[in-house]
C-alpha positions as CSV (number, residue, x, y, z in Angstrom):
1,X,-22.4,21.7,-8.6
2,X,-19.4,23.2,-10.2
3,X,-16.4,24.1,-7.8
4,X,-13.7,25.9,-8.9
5,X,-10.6,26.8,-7.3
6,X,-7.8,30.2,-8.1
7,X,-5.0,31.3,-7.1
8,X,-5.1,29.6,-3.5
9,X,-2.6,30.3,-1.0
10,X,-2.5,29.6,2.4
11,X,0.0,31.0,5.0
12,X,0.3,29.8,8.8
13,X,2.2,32.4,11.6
14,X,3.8,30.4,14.1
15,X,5.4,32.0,17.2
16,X,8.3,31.5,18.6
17,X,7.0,32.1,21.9
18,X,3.8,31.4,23.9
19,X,2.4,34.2,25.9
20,X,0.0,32.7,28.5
21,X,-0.3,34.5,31.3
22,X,-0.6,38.4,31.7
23,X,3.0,38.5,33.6
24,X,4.4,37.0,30.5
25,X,2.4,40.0,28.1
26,X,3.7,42.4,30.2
27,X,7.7,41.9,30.6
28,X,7.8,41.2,27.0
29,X,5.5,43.6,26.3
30,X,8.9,45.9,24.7
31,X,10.1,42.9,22.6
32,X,7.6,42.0,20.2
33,X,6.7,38.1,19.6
34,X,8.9,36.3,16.7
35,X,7.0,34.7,14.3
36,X,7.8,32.1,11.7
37,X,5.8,32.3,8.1
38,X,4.9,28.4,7.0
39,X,3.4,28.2,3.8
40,X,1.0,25.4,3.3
41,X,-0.6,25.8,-0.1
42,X,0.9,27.9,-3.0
43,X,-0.9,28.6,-5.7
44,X,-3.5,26.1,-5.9
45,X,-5.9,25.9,-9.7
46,X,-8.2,23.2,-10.1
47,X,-11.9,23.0,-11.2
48,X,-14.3,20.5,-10.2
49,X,-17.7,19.9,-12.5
50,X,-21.2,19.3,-11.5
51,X,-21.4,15.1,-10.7
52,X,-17.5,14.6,-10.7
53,X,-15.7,13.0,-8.2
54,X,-12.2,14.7,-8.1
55,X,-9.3,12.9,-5.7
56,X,-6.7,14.9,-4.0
57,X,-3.2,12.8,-3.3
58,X,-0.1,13.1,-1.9
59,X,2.1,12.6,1.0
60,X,1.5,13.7,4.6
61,X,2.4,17.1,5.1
62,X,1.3,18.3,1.3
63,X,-1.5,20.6,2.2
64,X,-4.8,18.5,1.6
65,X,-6.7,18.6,4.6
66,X,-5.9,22.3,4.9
67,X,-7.4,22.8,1.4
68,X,-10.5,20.7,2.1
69,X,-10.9,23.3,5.0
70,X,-10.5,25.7,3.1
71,X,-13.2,25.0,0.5
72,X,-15.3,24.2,3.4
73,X,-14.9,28.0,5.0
74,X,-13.6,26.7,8.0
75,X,-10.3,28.5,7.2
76,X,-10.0,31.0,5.2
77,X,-7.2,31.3,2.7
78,X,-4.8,34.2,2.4
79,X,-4.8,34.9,-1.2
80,X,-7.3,33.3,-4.0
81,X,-10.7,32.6,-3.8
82,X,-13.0,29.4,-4.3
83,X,-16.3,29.7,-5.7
84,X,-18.6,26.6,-4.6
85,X,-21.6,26.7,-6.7
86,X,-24.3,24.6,-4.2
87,X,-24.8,23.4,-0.7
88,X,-21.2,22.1,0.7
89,X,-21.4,19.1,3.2
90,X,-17.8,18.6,4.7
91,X,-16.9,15.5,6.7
92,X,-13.5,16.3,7.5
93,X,-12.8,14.8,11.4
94,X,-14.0,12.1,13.1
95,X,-17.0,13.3,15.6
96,X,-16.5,17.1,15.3
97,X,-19.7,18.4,17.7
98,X,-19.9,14.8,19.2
99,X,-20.4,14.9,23.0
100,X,-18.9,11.4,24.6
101,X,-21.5,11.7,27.2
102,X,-24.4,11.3,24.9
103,X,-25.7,8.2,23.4
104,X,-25.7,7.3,19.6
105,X,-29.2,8.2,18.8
106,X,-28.5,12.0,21.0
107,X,-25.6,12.6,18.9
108,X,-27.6,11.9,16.0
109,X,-30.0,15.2,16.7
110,X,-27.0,17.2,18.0
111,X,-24.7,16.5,14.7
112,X,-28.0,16.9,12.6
113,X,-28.6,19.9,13.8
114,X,-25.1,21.2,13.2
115,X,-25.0,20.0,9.4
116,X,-28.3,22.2,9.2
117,X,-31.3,20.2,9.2
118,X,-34.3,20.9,11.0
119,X,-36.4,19.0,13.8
120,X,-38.3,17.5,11.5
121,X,-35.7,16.1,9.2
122,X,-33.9,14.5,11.9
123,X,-36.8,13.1,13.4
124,X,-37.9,11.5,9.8
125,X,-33.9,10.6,9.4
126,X,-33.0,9.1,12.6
127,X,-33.8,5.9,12.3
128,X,-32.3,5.7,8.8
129,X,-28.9,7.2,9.6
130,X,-29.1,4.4,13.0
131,X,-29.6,1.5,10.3
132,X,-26.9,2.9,7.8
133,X,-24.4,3.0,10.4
134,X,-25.6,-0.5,11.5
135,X,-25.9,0.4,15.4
136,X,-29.3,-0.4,16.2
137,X,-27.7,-2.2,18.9
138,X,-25.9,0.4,20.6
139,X,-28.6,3.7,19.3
140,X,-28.7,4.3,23.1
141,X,-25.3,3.3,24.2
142,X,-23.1,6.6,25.2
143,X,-20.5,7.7,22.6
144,X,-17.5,7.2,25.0
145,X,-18.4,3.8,25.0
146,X,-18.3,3.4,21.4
147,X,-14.9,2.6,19.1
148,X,-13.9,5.2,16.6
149,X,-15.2,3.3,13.9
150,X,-18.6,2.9,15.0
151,X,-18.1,7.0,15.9
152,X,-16.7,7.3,12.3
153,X,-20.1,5.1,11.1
154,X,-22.6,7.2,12.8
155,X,-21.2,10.8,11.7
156,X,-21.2,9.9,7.7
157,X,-23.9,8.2,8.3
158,X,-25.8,11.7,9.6
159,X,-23.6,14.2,7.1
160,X,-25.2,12.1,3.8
161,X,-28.9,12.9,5.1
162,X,-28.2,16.6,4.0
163,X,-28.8,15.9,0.4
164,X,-25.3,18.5,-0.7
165,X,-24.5,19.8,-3.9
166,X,-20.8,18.9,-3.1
167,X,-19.4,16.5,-0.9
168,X,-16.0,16.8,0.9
169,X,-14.6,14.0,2.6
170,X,-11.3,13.5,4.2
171,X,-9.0,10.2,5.2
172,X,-11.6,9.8,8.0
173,X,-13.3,6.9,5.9
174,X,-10.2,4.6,6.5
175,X,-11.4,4.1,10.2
176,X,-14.5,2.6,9.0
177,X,-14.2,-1.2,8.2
178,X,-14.3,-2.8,4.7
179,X,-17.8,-3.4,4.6
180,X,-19.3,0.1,5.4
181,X,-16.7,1.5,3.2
182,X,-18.2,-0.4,0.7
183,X,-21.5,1.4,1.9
184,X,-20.0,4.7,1.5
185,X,-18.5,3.9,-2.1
186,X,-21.8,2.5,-3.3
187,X,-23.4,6.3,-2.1
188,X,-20.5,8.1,-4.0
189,X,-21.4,6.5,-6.6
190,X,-25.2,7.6,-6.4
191,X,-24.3,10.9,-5.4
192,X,-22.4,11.2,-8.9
193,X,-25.7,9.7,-10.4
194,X,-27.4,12.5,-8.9
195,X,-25.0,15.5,-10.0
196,X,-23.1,15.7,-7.0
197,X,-19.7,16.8,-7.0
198,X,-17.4,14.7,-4.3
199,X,-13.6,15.4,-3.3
200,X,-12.0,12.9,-1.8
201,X,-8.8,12.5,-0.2
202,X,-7.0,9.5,0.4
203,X,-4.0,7.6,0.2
204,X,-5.8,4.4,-0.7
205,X,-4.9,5.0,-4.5
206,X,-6.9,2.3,-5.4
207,X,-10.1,4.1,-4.0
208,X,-9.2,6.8,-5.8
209,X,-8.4,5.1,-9.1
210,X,-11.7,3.3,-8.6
211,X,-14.0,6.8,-8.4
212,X,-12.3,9.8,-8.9
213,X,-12.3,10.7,-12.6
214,X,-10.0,13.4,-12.5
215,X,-6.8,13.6,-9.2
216,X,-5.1,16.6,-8.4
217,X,-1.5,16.0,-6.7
218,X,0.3,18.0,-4.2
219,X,3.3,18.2,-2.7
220,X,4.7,20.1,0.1
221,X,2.0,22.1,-0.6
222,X,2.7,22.5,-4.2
223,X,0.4,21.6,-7.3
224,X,2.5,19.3,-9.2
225,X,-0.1,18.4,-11.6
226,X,-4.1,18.0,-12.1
227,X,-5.6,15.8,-14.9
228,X,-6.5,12.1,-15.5
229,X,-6.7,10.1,-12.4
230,X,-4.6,7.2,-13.8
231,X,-1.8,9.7,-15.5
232,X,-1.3,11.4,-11.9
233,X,-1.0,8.0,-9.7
234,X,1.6,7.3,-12.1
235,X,2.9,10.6,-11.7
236,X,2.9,10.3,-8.1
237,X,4.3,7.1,-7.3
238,X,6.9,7.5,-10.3
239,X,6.8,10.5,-10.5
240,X,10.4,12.6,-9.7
241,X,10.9,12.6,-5.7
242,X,12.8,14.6,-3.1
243,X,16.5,13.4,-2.5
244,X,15.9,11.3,0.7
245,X,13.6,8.9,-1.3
246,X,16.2,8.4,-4.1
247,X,17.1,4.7,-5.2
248,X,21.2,4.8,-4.0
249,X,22.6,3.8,-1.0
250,X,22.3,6.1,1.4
251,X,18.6,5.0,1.7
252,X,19.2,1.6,2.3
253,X,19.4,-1.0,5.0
254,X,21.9,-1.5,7.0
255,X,24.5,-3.5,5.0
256,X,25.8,-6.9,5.4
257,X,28.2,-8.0,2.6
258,X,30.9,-10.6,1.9
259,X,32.7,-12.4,-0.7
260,X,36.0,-12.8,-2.0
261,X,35.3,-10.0,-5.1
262,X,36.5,-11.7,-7.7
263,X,33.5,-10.1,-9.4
264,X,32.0,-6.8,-7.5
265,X,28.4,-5.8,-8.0
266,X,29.1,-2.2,-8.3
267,X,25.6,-1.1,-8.2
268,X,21.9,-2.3,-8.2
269,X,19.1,-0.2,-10.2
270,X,15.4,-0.8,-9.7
271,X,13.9,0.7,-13.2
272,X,10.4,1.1,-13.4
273,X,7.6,0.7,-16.4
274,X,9.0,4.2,-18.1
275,X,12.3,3.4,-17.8
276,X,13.4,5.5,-15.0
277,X,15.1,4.2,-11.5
278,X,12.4,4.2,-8.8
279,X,11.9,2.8,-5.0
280,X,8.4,3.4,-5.7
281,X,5.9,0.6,-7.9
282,X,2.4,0.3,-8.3
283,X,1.3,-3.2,-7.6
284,X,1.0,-5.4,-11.0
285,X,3.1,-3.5,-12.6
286,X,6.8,-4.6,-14.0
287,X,9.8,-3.8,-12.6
288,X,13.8,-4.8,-13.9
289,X,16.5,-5.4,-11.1
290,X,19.7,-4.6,-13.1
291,X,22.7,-6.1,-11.1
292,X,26.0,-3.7,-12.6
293,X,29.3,-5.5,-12.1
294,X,32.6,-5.6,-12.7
295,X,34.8,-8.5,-13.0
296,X,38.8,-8.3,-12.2
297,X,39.7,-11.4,-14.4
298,X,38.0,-13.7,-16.7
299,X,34.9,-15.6,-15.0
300,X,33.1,-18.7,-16.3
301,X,31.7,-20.0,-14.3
302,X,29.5,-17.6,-13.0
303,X,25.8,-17.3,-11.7
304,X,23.4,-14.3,-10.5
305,X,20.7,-14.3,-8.1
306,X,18.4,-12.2,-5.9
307,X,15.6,-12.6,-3.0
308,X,13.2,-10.6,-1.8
309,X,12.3,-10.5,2.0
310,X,9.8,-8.6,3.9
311,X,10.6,-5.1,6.3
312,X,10.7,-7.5,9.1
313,X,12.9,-9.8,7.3
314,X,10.9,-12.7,6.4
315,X,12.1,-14.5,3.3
316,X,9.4,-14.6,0.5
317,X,11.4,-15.3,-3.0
318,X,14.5,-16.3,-4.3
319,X,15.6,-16.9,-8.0
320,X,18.9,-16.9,-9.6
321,X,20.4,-17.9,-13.7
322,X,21.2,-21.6,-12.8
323,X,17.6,-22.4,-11.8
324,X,16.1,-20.5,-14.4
325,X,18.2,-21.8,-16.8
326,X,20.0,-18.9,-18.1
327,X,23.5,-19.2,-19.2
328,X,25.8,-16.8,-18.3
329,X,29.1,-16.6,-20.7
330,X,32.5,-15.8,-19.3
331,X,32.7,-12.2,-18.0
332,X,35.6,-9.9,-17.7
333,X,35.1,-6.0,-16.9
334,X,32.4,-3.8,-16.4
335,X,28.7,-5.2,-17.5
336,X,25.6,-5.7,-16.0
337,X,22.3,-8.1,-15.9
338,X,18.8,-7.8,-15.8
339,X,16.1,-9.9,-14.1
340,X,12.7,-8.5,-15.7
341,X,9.8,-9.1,-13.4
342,X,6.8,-8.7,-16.2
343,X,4.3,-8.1,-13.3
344,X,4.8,-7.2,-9.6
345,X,2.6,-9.6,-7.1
346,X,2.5,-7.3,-4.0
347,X,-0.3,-5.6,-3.2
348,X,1.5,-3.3,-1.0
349,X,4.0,-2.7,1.3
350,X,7.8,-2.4,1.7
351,X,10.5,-5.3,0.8
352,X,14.2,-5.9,1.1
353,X,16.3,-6.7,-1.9
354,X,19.4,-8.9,-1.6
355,X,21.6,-9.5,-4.7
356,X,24.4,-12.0,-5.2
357,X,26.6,-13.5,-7.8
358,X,28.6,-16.5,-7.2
359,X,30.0,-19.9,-8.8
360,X,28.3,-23.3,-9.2
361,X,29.9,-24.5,-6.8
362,X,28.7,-22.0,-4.2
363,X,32.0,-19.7,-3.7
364,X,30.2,-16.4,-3.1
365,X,31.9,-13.7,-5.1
366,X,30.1,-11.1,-3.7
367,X,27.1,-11.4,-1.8
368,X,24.4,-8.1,-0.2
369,X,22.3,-8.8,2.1
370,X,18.7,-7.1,2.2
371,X,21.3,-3.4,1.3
372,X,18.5,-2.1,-1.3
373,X,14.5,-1.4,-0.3
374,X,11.4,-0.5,-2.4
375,X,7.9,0.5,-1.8
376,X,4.7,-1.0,-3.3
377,X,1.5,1.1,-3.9
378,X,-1.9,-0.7,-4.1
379,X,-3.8,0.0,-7.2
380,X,-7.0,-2.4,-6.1
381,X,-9.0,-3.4,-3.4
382,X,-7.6,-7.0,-2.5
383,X,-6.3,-7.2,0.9
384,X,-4.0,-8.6,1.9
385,X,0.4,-9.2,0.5
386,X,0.3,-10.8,-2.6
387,X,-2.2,-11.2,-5.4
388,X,-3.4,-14.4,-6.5
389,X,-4.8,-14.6,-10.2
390,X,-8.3,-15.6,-9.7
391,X,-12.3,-15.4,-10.4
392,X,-15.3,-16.2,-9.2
393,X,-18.0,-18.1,-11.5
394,X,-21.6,-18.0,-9.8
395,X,-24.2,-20.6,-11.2
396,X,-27.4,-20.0,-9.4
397,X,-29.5,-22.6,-8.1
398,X,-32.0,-24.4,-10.7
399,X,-36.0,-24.6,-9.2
């Protein structure tokens, strides 16, 4: 069913102090309690039609869990309204009505009974939601005794028997392994078949590239935009960021340099698939390392490199113009270089960056180690570090 969403703000009073006993009421009862106004959602406009799945992104702290809440009336929102056409099934937090001291099959009823279906249902239901979640095993073992993602199995497993009309689900699908996730994909997708309309939020982008047909981005509780899902994960991971996360040095590592500077690197830019200088890529896309310099006399003999290291500082990659075969003509002034990667291999993940230029004969100019950083977002499902280019052929078994 259609959701739509106006207007939606959402404000927080914090105080500064806690009151907790009655001695504490009274001696401050003639200096009021301070509170400080947070503002968590401002101005929020999206609408979500009948059988869409709609993905909400953005960094922690940006105000999507509290809007999910919101739509599910579990808080209510201090200005604008939300008008959810249907039955709305939220599955927000892992084991919310769970009682540890239950066993699987117990918790079943109880959570059942709190997402509104009767005796009956669960009683038809039970052993269904048991073999979705894949705990016939443990259906009388007690919840305590259970890990969270067997916990996190059993209560989607029991929140999809309640047919909705929309379906709101939170980052609470990450505890669940890859297979069941798989299990819960494969029921978004007959949900959608069905009409239902499904929000999700999630940082795996590539979950949400995969089923969400239109994203809506927020940031510090801000709508930054709302559209095609591919158009805002660019938008978000090259999209313009707060000053901490710019691509200079004061968010790099810590610096370990040398050389004798007969040619300087004066500054190394990461420039992404629009052009722009980033820290942040979406895996398999390119990405140009330009390596500024400036040389204080004339320079033949000169050659540029780089390698790329892990956070930890495992070495992964090295190239430079000698063994690529790139010649390099004299160089005298200011200029720079550029080393085009046509398609990033990470899947995800940070890396280091260390640039170098030096002569043939190995006397190091100017040399930085691991100074520059950047982030890699996944776009797929592969685990894993790097991608390998590969398919699988089946050719079933002749009778």
């Amino acid at each position: 069913m259609t959701l739509k969403v106006e207007g939606l703000w959402k404000t927080f009073k914090i105080p500064h102090e806690k009151r907790n006993t009655i001695f504490e009421n009274l001696i401050s009862f003639f200096g009021p309690n301070q509170y400080e106004t947070i503002t968590v959602l401002k101005d929020i406009n999206f609408t979500a039609e009948k059988g869409t799945c709609v993905g909400i992104i953005g960094d922690n702290g940006s105000g999507k869990s509290t809007l999910l809440k919101i739509i599910a009336n579990i808080l209510r929102p201090t200005r604008g309204s939300v008008d959810a056409k249907g039955k709305v099934t939220p599955f927000l937090e892992l084991g919310v009505g769970f009682q540890p001291d239950l066993s699987a099959r117990e918790n079943i009823a109880l959570y059942a009974t709190i997402m509104g279906l009767s005796n009956r249902e669960i009683k038809d239901k039970i052993d269904e939601v048991i073999g979705f979640a894949g705990l016939q095993k443990f259906e009388d073992t007690k919840l305590k005794n259970l890990s969270s993602g067997m916990q996190v199995r059993l209560a989607f497993s029991t929140a999809i028997q309640t047919e909705p009309d929309i379906l709101l689900v939170d980052e609470a699908l990450a505890v669940g392994d890859r297979e069941f996730q798989q299990k819960c994909y494969d029921v978004f997708d007959q949900y959608k078949k069905k009409g239902v309309t499904i929000l999700l939020v999630s940082h795996d982008l590539g979950a949400i590239r995969r089923f969400c047909d239109r994203t809506l981005l927020l940031n510090q509780g801000r709508q930054v935009a709302f559209g095609e899902t591919d158009a805002i994960i660019d938008n978000y991971v090259y999209g313009d960021r707060e000053p901490e996360d710019a691509p200079s040095g004061e968010n790099e590592t810590k610096q370990t340099r040398w050389g004798n500077r007969a040619v300087t690197i004066t500054d190394v830019k990461l420039i992404d698939k629009f052009g722009k200088e980033s820290m942040r890529f979406r895996s398999f896309d390119p990405m140009t390392i330009r390596i500024c310099y400036n040389a204080i006399k004339m320079i033949s003999d000169i050659v540029f490199g780089i390698a790329l290291y892990s956070e930890e500082g495992n070495y992964l990659y090295g190239t430079n113009t000698e063994l690529k075969k790139t010649f390099v003509g004299p160089v005298v002034g200011e200029g720079y270089i550029d080393l085009d990667i046509e398609r990033i291999p990470m899947i995800a993940g940070r890396y280091l960056l260390t640039v170098a230029v030096q002569s043939r004969n190995n006397e190091h100019y100017d040399w930085i180690d691991k100074k520059y950083s950047f982030d890699v977002t996944p776009t797929g499902r592969d685990p894993g570090v790097f991608d390998v280019p590969c398919k699988w052929v089946f050719s079933p078994t002749q009778f």
